[in-house]
BAVOPA-756163 format. One line per 2 residues: number of its first residue (from 1); for each residue x, y, z of C-alpha. Coordinates in steps of 0.25 Angstrom, whole numbers, plus 2048, in hexadecimal, padded with zeros to 3 digits. Layout:
NUM = X/Y/Z; ...
END
This chain:
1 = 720/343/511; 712/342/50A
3 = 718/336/501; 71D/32F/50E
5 = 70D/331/513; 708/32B/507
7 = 711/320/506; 70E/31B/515
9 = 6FF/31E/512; 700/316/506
11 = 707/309/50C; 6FE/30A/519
13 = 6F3/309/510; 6F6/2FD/50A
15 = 6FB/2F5/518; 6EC/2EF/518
17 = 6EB/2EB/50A; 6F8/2E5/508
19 = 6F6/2DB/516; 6E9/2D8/512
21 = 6F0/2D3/503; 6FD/2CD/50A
23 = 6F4/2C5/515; 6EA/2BF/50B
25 = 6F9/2BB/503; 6FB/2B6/50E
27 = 6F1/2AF/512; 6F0/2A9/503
29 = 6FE/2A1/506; 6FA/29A/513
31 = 6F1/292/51B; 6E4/296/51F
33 = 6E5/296/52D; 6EA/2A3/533
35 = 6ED/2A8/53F; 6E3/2AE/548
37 = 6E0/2BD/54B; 6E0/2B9/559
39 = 6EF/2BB/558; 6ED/2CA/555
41 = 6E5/2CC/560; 6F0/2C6/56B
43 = 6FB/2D0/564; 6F1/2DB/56A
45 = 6F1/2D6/577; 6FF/2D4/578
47 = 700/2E5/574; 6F8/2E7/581
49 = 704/2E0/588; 70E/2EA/583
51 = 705/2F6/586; 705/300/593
53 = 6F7/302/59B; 6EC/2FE/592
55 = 6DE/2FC/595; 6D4/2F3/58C
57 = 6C7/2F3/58C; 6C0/2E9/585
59 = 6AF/2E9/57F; 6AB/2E1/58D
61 = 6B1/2EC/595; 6AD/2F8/58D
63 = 69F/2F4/58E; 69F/2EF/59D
65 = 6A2/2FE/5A1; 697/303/598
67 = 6A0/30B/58E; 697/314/585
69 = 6A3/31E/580; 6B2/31F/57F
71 = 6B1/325/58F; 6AC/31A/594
73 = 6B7/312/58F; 6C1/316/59A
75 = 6B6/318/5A5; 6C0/30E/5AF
77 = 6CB/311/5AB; 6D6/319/5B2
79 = 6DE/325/5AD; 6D4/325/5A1
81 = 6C9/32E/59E; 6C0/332/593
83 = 6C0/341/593; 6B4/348/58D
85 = 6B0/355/58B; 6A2/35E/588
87 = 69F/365/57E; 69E/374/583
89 = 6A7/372/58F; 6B2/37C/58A
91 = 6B0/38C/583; 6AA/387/577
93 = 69E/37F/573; 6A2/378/566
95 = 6AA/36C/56A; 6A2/35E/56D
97 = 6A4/356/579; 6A8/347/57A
99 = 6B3/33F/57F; 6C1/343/57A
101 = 6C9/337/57C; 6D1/330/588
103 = 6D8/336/594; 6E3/32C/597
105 = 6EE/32E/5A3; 6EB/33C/5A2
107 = 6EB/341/593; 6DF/341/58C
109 = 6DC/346/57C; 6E4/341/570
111 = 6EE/33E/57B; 6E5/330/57B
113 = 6E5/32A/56E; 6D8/322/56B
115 = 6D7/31A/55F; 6CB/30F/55B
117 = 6D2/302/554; 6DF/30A/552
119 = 6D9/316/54C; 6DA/321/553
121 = 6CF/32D/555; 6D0/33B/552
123 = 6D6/344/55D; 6CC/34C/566
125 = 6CD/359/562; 6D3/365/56A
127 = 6C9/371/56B; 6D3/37E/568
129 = 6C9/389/56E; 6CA/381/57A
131 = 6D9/386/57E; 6DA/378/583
133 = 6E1/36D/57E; 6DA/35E/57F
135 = 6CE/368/580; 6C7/35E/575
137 = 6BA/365/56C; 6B3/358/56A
139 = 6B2/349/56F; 6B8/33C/56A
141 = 6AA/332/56C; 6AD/32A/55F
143 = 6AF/31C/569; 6A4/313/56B
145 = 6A6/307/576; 69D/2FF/56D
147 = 6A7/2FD/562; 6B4/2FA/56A
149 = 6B9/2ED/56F; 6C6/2F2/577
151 = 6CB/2FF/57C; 6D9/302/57F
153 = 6DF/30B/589; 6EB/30C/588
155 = 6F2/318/591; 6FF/31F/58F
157 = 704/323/582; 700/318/577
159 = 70E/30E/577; 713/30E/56A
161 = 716/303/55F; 707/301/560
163 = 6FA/304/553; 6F1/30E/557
165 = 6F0/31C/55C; 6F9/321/565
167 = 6F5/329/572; 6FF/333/579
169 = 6FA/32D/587; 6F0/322/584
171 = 6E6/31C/57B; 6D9/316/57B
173 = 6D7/30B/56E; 6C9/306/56B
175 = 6C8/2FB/564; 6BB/2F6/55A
177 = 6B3/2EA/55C; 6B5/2DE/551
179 = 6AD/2D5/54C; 6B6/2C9/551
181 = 6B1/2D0/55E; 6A3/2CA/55E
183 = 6A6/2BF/554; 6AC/2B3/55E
185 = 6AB/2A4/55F; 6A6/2A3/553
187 = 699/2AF/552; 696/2B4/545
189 = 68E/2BE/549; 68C/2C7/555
191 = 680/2D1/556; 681/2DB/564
193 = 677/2E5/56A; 67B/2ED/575
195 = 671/2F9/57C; 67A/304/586
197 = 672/30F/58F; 67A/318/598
199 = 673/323/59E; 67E/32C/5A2
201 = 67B/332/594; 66C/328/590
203 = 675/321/586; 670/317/57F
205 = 678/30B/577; 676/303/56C
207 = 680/2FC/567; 67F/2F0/55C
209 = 68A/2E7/558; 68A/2DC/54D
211 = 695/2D4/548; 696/2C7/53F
213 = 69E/2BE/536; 69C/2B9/527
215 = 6A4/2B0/522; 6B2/2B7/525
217 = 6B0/2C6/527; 6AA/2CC/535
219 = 6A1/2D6/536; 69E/2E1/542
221 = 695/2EB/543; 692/2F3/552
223 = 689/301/552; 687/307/55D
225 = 67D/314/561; 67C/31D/56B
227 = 674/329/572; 676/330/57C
229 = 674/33E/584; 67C/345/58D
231 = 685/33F/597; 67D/340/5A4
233 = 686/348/5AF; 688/349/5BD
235 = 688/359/5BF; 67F/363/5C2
237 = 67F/369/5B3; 678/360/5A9
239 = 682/35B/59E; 67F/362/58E
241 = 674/35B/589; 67A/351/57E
243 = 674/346/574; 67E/33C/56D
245 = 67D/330/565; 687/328/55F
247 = 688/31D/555; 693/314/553
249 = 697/308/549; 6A2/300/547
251 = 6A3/2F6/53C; 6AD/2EB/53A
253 = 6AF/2E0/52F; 6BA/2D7/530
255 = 6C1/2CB/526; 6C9/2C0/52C
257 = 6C5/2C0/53A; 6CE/2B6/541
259 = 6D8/2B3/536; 6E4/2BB/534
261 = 6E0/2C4/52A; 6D5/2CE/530
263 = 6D0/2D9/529; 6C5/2E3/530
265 = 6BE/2EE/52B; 6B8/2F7/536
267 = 6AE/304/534; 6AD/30C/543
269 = 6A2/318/543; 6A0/321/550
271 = 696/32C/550; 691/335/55C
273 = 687/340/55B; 684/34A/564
275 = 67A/355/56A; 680/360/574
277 = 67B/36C/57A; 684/374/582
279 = 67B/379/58E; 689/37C/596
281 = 68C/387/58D; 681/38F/590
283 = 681/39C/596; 67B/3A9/598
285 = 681/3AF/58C; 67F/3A2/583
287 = 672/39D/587; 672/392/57C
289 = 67A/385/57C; 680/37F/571
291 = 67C/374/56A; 686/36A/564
293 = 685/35D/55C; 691/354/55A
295 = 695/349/551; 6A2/340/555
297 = 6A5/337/549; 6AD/32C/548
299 = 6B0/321/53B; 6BA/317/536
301 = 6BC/30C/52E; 6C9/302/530
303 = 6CE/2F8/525; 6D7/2EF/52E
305 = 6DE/2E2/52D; 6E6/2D8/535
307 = 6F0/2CD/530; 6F5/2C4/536
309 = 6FF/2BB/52C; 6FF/2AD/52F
311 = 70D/2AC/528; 71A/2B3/52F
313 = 71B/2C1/529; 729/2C7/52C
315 = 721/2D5/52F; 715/2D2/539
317 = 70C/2C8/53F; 6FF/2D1/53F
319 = 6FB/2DC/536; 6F2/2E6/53A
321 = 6EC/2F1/530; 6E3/2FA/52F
323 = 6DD/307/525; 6D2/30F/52C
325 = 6CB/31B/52A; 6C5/325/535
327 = 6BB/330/535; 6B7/338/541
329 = 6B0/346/543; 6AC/34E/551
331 = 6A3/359/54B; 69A/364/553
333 = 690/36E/550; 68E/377/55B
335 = 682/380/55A; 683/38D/566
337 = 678/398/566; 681/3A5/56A
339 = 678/3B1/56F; 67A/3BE/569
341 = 678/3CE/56D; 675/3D1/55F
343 = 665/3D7/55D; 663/3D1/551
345 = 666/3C3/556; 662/3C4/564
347 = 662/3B3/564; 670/3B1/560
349 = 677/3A9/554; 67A/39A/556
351 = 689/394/554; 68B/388/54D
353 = 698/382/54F; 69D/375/546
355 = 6A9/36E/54C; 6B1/362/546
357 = 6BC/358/546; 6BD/34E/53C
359 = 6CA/345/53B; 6CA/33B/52F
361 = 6D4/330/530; 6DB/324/527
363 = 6E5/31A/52C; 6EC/30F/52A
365 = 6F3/305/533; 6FB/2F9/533
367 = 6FF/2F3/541; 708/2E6/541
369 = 70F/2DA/54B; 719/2D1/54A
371 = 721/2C8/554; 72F/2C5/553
373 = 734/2BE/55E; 732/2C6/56C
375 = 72D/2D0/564; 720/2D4/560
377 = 722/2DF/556; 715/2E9/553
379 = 716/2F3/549; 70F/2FC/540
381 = 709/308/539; 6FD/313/537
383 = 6FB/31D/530; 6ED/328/531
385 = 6E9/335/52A; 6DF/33E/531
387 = 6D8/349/52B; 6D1/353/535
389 = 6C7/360/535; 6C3/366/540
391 = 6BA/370/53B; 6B1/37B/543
393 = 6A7/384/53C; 69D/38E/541
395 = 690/394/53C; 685/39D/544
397 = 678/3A2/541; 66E/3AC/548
399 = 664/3A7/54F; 659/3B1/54D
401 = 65A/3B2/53D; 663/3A5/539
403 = 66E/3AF/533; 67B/3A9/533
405 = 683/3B0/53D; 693/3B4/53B
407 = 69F/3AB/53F; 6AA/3B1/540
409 = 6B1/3A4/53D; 6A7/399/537
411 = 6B1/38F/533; 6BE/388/53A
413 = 6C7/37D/53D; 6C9/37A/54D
415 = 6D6/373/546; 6DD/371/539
417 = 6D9/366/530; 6E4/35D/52F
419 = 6E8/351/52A; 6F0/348/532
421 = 6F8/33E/52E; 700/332/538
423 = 70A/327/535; 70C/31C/541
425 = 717/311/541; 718/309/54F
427 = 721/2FD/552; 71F/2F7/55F
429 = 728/2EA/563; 723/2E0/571
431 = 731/2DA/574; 72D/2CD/57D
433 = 739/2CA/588; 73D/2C4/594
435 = 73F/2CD/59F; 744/2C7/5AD
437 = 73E/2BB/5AB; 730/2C1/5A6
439 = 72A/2C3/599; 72B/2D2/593
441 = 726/2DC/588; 72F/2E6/583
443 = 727/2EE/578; 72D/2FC/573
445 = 724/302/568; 727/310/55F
447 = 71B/317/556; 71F/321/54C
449 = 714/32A/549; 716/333/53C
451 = 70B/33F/53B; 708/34A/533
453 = 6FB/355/535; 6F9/35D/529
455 = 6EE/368/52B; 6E3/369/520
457 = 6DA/372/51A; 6E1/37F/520
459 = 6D7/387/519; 6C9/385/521
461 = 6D6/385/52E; 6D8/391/52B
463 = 6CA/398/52B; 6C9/398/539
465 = 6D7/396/53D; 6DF/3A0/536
467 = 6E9/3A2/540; 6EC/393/541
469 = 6EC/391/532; 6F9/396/530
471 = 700/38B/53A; 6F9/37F/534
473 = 703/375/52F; 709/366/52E
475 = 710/35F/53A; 715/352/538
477 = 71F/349/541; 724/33C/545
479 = 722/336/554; 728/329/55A
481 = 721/324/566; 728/318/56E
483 = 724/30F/577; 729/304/581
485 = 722/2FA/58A; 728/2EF/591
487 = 720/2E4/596; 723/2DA/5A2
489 = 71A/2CE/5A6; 71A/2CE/5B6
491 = 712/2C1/5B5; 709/2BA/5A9
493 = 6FF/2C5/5A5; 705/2D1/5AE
495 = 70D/2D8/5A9; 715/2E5/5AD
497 = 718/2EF/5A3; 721/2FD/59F
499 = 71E/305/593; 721/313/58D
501 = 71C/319/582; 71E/327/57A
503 = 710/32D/575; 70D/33A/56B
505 = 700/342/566; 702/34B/55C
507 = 6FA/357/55D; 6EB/356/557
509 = 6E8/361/549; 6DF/36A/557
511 = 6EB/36B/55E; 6F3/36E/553
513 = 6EA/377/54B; 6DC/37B/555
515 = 6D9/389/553; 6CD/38F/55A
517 = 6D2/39F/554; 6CA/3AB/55A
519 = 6CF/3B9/554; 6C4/3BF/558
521 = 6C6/3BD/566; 6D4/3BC/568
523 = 6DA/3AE/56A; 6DB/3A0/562
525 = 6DD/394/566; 6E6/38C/55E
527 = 6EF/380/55B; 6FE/37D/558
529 = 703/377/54C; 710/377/554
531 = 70C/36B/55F; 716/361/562
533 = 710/354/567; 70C/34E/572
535 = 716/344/577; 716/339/585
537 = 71E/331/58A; 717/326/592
539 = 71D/31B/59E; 716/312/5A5
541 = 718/304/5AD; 70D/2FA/5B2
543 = 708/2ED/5B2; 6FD/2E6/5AB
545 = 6F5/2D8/5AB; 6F1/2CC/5B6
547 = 6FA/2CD/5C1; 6F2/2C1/5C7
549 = 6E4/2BB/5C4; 6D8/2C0/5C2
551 = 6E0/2CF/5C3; 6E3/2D9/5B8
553 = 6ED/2E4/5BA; 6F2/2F1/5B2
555 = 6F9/2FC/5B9; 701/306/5B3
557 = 70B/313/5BA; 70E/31D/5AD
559 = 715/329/5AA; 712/331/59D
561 = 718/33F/59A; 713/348/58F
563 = 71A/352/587; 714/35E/57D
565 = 707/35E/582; 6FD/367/579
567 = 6F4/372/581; 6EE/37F/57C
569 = 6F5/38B/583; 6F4/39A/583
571 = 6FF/39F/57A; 6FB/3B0/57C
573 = 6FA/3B9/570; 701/3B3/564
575 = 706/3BE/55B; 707/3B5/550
577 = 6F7/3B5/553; 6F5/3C4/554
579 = 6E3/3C2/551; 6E2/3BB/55F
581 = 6E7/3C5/569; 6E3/3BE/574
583 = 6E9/3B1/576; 6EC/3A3/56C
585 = 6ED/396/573; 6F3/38B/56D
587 = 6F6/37C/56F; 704/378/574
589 = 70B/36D/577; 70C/375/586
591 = 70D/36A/590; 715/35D/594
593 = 70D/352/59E; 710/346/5A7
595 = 707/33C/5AC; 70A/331/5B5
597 = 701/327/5BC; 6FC/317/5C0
599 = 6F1/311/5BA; 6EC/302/5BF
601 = 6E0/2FA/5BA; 6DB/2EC/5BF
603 = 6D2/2E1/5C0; 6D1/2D5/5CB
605 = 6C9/2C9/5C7; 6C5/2C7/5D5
607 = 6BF/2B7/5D1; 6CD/2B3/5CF
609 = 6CF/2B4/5DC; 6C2/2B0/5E4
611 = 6B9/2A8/5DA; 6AD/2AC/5E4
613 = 6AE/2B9/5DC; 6B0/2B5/5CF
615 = 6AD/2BF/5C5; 6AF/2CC/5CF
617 = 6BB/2D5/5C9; 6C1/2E3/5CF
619 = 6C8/2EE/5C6; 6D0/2F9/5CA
621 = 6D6/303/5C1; 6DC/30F/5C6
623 = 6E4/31C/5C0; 6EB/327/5C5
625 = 6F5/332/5BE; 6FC/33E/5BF
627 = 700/34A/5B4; 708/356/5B5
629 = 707/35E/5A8; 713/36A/5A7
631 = 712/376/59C; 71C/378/592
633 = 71E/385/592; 71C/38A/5A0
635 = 721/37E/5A9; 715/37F/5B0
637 = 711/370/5B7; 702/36A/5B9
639 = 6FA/35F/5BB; 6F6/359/5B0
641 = 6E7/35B/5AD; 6E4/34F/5A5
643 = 6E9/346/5AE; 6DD/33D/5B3
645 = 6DA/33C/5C2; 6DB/32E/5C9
647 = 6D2/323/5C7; 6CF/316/5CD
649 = 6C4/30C/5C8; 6C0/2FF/5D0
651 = 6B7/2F6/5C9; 6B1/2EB/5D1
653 = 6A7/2E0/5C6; 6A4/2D4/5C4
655 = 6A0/2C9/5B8; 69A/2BD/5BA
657 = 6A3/2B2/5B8; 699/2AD/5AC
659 = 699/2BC/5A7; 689/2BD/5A7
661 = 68B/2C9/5AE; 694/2D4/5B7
663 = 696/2E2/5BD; 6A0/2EA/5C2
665 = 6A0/2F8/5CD; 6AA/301/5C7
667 = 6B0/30D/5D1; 6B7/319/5CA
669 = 6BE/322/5D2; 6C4/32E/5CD
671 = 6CD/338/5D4; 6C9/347/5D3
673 = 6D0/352/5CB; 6D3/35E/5C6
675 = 6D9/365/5BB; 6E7/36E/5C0
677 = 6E3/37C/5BE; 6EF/380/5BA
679 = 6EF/377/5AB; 6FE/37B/5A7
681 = 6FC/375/599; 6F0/37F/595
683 = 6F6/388/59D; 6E9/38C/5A3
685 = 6E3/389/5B2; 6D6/38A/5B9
687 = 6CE/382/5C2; 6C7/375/5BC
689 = 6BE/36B/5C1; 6C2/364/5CB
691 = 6BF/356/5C7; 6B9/34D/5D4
693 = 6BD/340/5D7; 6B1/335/5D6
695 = 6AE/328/5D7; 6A5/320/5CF
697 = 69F/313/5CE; 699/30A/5C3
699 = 692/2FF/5C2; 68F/2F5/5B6
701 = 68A/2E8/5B3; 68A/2DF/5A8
703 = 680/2D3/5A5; 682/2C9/59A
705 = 671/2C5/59B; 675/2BA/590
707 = 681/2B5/586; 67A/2C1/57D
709 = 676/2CD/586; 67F/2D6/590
711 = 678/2E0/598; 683/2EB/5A0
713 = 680/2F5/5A9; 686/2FF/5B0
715 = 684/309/5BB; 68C/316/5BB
717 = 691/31F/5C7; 68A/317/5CD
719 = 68A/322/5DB; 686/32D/5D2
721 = 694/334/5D4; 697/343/5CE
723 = 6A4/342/5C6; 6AD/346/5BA
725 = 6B6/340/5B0; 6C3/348/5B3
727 = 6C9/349/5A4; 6BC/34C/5A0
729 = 6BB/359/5A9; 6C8/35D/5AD
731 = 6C8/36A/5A5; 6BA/371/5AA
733 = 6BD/37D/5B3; 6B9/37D/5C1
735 = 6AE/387/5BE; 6A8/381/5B2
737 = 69D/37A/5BD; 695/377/5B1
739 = 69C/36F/5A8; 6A3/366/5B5
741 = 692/363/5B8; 690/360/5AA
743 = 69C/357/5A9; 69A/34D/5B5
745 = 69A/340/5B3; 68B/339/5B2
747 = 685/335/5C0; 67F/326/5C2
749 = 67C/320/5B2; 678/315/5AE
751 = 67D/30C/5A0; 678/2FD/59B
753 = 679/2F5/58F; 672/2E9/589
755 = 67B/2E1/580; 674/2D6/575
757 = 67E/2CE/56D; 679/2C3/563
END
């Protein structure tokens, strides 16, 4: 098997050389003139054909809703939601805070895959002395707006027979600026300024941006800065106090631009700091709060190339490849003063507490078309290997005297290192018929994905994991995931649409292997090396495009069904265990889950129809679902808690038919919820926050003061309404009154931006 590794390691590594040799052999036999890159571009929008309910968002839109984080990005959309948590919310004080990823149609976590240009970013990580599954110990804030031209959503299980990461019920694509981006009509160079202030949390901006052309290469550069404090809230408890700052670059050279041999080099770099205290976790018996500096880390550099052969080759008409290397880190050092009743020191001793996960990732992709007739044949191949470490170590010193105190346990992994090795092969086949007299789209797809997690370093493991040392070993399997879409034109450029598609998520090295042991008390918390996988089975019909002019149209009904889900659940007194006499809990694949709903988004360009309000537009964009989750072993039958609550958002704007300027009013209605008490999954209930409903409204404005300078404004909850974001809240008790203050949604902010390009 290792030989079999090697060998697709060895011939993957050489797919980028070997086109870049063939094409310039190529090129050596024929005629200058080549064909455009413009025809790679069309092959990606005829994808989006072929594809269920997807969502794009372009660099205008992004920055005409004031995005400033990876939240921000789905601020009006339906059935999406960024959920984020805060350090110190749950028992222990060591985890950081951020946001964890994407809620989409009701599952949330590494249920949502999110890549950047294809590569995909380390999982959130599970916190196992939580006792709660998707109960994550840190953020993922390695996305900065500035860098991305597009973003994706696409909902539902990821359809197969496509490059990229695969989601279990959605994913959410960024994709990098280019130099070809600024570099039009002929410029050879671009040089950008941009200044952002959102008080919500006194934010400030800079963002710098530079790009230029010399002889036959292009060169980008973008840098982007920011601070900021604590996110201003609407409660009656003052948030944590919190400082942050990011930097982020991204850098970009490209040979052949226009010609049909492109090569790119691209180098991305995202860092956040930040300063925490935790004034919620004081009490009369710990008087101190705890103090926590967090560093997020994220790096890669990306070697691709894309050929487009201006000779007929029997095996594709585009080739896309690409080697990459990725680097990220979410590290924490917690500092807690912990009183004491001991004479000689009456002040205490100080906890120290390092925590760490650091995955380190190479890949290699190839991704190619060809058309044969009414088909249109995409095919292709990656292969990754992740190293991870997810370290926590402890030291303590008395205040009084500076002596170092006693730990029972100074050093341990939260997980097993692991190495973690995956093989994709996806073919995917758009079939181009008539059907009753109207032109069609069938497109079945299959992706074969080969894995193997192998754990490492079992040694330091075993320190402060001893009881689930012993259970550590290799997994390794084969999943096939198809897909089918059928594609009708109603009229030119509308389109209706049927599509299912099978999704999986193997389970993460924390679910596998998070240990949180405590002998001392009585009870661990722990992981199962004997997961099964996740699985779905996705449906879903609808329509899409111009049904008339000046309208645009995407609705959806879908039904998704989920088998294996993994929760943490109370297994008693294991005898094998004897040294924790109280309980174990251990992750499972305990549960099973159906959601169902309608989702509809649209824009009317009301000028088309009455030129005396030329340039006014409406949008509507609406969601509503419904889940049942059903536990395994005891038949019991719930809601779902993830499931989002409805939404509805109308958006009323205007551009000026010259575009010097613009503005639209944006209403966000969300129904209120609240988590079933009875969660049959965790097997646990209690009374949590019942989330209200709200309404909120938006205002922005957009001013293009000259060919060169954009001003944008926007003024936020604009009636100064009290809500929360439900996916975000949805596990806080009932009682825990100030954490639910803490956690409301900013009141009446304020953001602008001043933008310079030379």
């Amino acid at each position: 098997m290792t030989r079999h590794w090697l060998l697709a390691a060895g011939l993957a590594s050489l797919a980028l050389p070997m086109t870049v040799m063939a094409q310039a052999a190529a090129n050596a036999a024929l005629p200058a003139d080549s064909k455009s890159l413009a025809e790679v571009q069309v092959l990606g929008q005829r994808e989006e054909e072929t594809r269920g309910s997807l969502q794009r968002l372009d660099a205008e839109t992004l920055a005409g809703q004031d995005t400033n984080n990876m939240a921000d990005v789905v601020r009006y959309q339906p059935l999406v939601s960024a959920p984020g948590i805060a350090s110190g919310s749950g028992n222990n004080v060591w985890d950081g805070s951020g946001t964890t990823g994407y809620n989409i149609r009701g599952v949330d976590g590494n249920r949502v895959a999110i890549d950047v240009d294809g590569i995909a970013l380390p999982p959130a990580e599970s916190k196992p002395d939580s006792m709660q599954n998707n109960s994550f110990a840190g953020g993922r804030d390695t996305l900065e707006p500035e860098l991305y031209q597009l973003v994706e959503i696409e909902s539902g299980a990821t359809a197969s027979g496509r490059p990229g990461s695969n989601g279990l019920g959605g994913r959410v694509r960024f994709i990098t600026k280019s130099p070809e981006d600024f570099l039009q009509g002929g410029q050879s160079r671009y040089l950008g300024y941009k200044f952002g202030y959102l008080s919500s949390d006194k934010s400030r901006m800079h963002a710098l941006t530079g790009a230029a052309q010399v002889g036959g290469v292009q060169a980008l550069g973008i840098y982007v800065r920011r601070d900021g404090e604590e996110e201003k809230s609407e409660g009656d408890v003052a948030p944590n106090p919190k400082d942050w700052n990011s930097n982020a670059l991204l850098t970009k050279f490209v040979w052949g631009a226009g010609t049909n041999s492109r090569l790119g080099l691209g180098i991305e770099h995202v860092a956040r700091d930040t300063e925490l205290t935790n004034n919620n976790k004081i009490t009369a018996a710990s008087p101190y709060a705890p103090r926590q500096d967090g560093t997020d880390r994220r790096s890669r550099i990306s070697l691709e190339h894309t050929w487009v052969p201006q000779g007929e080759l029997a095996a594709f008409d585009v080739l896309d490849s690409r080697i990459y290397y990725q680097r990220s880190e979410a590290k924490n050092h917690t500092t807690a003063q912990v009183p004491t009743a001991q004479p000689r020191v009456p002040r205490g001793y100080e906890r120290h507490i390092l925590t760490n996960s650091e995955y380190k990732t190479l890949g290699v992709t190839a991704d190619a078309s060809k058309r044969l007739g009414q088909h249109h044949v995409f095919y292709g191949a990656a292969l990754t290997r992740t190293n991870n470490e997810r370290p926590w170590e402890e030291s303590r010193s008395y205040l009084d005297n500076g002596e170092v105190a006693p730990v029972a346990a100074p050093v341990r992994d939260r997980a097993a290192s692991a190495r973690d090795t995956r093989l994709s092969l996806y073919l995917r086949d758009e079939i181009g018929f008539t059907l009753a007299g109207r032109r069609a789209t069938l497109t079945p797809g299959l992706t074969v994905q080969h894995h193997r997690l192998k754990p490492t370093d079992v040694d330091r493991y075993a320190e402060g994991s001893s009881a689930s040392a012993g259970e550590l070993r290799t997994r390794s399997g084969t999943d096939w995931l198809p897909s089918l879409n059928l594609t009708v034109q109603l009229q030119p450029g509308f389109d209706a649409f049927a599509q299912y598609s099978r999704g999986v998520r193997q389970p993460t090295v924390s679910e596998l292997t998070g240990s949180f042991e405590n002998p001392g008390t009585g009870y661990a918390v722990l992981g199962n090396p004997d997961l099964k996988k996740e699985t779905s089975d996705n449906f879903e019909l609808g329509v899409r495009g111009e049904p008339s002019r000046g309208v645009t149209l995407s609705a959806s009904a879908f039904y998704s069904r989920y088998r294996n889900y993994i929760e943490y659940t109370n297994i008693g007194v294991d005898p094998s265990l004897p040294q924790f006499g109280l309980f174990v809990y251990r992750t499972d694949n305990i549960g099973k889950a159906t959601i169902w709903g309608t989702e509809l988004a649209s824009r009317f360009e009301l000028g088309e129809w009455a030129p005396s309000v030329q340039g006014l537009s409406l949008s509507l964009a609406a969601g509503w679902s419904k889940g049942t989750a059903r536990n395994s072993e005891t038949g019991e039958k719930a809601d779902l808690p993830s499931v989002l609550p409805a939404k509805l958002v109308l958006g009323l704007g205007y551009d000026d038919p010259g575009k010097r300027f613009g503005g639209a009013l944006h209403t966000t209605w969300t129904r209120g919820k609240q988590a079933p008490g009875a969660d049959v999954l965790r097997d646990s209930t209690g009374e949590y926050f019942d989330v209200p409903g709200a309404t909120v409204l938006d205002l922005t404005a957009y001013w293009n003061i000259s060919r060169n300078v954009t001003w944008r404004a926007g003024i936020y909850n604009l009636a100064d309404r009290k809500y929360w974001d439900y996916a975000s809240v949805r596990d806080l008790a009932a009682s825990a009154t100030g954490d639910i203050e803490r956690q409301a949604r900013p009141g009446r902010s304020f953001g602008t931006s001043l933008e310079v390009r030379f």
